[in-house]
C-alpha positions in Angstrom: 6.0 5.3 10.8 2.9 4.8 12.4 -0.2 7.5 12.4 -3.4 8.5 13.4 -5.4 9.7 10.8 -8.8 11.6 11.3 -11.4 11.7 8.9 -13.4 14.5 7.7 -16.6 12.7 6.7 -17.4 9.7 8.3 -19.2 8.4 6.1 -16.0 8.6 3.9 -13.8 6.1 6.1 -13.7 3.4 4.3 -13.1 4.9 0.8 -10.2 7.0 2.6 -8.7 3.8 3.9 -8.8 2.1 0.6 -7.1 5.1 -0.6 -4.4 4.8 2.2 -4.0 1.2 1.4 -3.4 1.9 -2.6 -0.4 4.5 -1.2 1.0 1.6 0.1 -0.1 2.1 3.9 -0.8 -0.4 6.6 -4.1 0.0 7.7 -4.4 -1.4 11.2 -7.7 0.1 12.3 -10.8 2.0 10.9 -12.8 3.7 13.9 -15.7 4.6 11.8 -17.3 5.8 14.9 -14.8 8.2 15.6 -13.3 8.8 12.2 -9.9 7.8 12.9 -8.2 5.6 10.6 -4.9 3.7 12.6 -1.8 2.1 10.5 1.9 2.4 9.4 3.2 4.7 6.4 6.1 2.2 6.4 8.3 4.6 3.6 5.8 6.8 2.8 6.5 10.3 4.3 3.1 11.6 6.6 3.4 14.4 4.3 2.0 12.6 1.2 -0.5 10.7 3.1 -2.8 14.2 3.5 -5.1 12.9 0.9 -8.6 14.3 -0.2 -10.9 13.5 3.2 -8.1 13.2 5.7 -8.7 16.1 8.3 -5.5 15.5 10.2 -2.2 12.7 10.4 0.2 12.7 13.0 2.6 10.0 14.3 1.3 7.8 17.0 2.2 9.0 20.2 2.9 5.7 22.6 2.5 6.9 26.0 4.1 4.8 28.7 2.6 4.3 32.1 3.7 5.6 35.2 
């Protein structure tokens, strides 16, 4: 499944992405700007994925135009 995951240090981003990636997550995208970390839990329920830093996860929402 794919998420958005906010950050809630900055300055942590990249540690917390390593982290996602030793889960066994797809990381796609680290905003360090914005502290939002993109990518795909592929089995791994969103659940487990609220790891020490991670402020928030949700699915990605795809929004279609009108």
């Amino acid at each position: 499944m794919k998420f958005v995951a906010v950050v809630s240090d900055k300055t942590q981003i990249t540690a917390i992405a390593g982290k996602l990636k030793m889960l066994g997550c797809k990381v796609e995208q680290v905003l360090k700007r914005t502290g939002v970390i993109t990518g795909d839990s592929l089995h791994i329920p969103l659940e487990t994925l609220q790891i020490g830093g991670i402020a928030s996860i949700a699915p990605e929402q795809v929004r279609k135009a009108q």
